[in-house]
C-alpha positions as CSV (number, residue, x, y, z in Angstrom):
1,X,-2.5,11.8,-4.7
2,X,-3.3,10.3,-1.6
3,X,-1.3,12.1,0.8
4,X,-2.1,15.2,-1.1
5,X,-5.7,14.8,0.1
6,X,-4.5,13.2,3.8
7,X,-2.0,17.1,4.0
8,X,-5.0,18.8,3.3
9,X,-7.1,17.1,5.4
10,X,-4.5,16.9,8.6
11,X,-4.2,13.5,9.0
12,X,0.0,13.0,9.0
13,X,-0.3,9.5,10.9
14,X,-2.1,8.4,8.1
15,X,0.8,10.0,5.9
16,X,3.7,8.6,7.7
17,X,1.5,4.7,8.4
18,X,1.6,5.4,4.2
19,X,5.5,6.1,3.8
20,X,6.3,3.5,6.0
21,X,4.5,0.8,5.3
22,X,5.8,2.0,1.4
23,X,9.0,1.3,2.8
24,X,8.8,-1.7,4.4
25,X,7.1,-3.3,1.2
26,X,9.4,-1.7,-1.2
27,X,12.5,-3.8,1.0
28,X,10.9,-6.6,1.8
29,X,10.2,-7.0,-2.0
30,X,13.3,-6.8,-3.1
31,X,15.1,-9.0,-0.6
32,X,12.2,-11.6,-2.1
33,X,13.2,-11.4,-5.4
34,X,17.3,-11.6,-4.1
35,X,15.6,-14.6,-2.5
36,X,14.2,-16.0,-6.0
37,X,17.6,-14.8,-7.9
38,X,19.9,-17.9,-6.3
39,X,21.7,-15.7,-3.1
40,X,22.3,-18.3,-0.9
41,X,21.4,-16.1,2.4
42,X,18.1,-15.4,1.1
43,X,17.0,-18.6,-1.0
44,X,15.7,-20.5,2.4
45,X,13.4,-17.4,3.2
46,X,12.9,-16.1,0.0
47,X,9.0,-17.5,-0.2
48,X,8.7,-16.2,3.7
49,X,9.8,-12.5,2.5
50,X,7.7,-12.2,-0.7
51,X,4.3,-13.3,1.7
52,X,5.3,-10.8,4.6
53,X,5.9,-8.2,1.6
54,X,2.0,-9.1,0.4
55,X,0.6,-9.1,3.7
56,X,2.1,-5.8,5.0
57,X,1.0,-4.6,1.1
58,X,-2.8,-5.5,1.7
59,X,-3.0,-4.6,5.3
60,X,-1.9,-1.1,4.1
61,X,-5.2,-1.1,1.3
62,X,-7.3,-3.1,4.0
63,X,-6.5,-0.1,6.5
64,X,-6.5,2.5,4.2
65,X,-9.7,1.3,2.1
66,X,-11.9,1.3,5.9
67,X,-10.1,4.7,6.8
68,X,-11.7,7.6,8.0
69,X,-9.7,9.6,5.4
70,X,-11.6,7.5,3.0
71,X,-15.1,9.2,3.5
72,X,-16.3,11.5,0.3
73,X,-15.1,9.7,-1.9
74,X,-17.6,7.4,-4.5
75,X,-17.6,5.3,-7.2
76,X,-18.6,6.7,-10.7
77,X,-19.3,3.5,-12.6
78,X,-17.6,0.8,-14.3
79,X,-18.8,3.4,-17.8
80,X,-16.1,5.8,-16.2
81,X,-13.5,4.1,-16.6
82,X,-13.2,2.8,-12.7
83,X,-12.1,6.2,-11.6
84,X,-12.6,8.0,-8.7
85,X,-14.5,11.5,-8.0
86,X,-15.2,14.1,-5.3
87,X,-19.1,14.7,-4.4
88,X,-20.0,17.6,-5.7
């Protein structure tokens, strides 16, 4: 949904800062959790791996959240089931 509305709006460096740093989370998870499953390579950096894969995670909403490609959009209302809307 995002990079629906970031195409349409013709922002790709947001698009590709969004794929990327889905990437890099997305590996840096998993080599956490092969941390936390007993390999031996990983278990000594396996608590180092799951923070960097948090902190790459939030600075993506962080970013995003501030982001120019952010403006128009409100909040209807805890009653709305926390969703999201376009002014009208």
């Amino acid at each position: 949904m995002a990079t629906k509305r970031l195409d349409r709006e013709q922002r790709p460096g947001w698009i590709v800062y969004s794929i990327l740093t889905a990437g890099v989370f997305f590996v840096l998870f998993v080599l956490a959790g092969t941390g936390f499953s007993g390999y031996e390579d990983f278990v000594p950096i396996g608590g180092l791996l799951q923070r960097l894969s948090l902190t790459v995670g939030f600075a993506w909403a962080s970013t995003v959240r501030g982001s120019p490609a952010r403006r128009g959009w409100r909040w209807c209302g805890w009653w709305s089931r926390a969703t999201w809307s376009w002014p009208s």
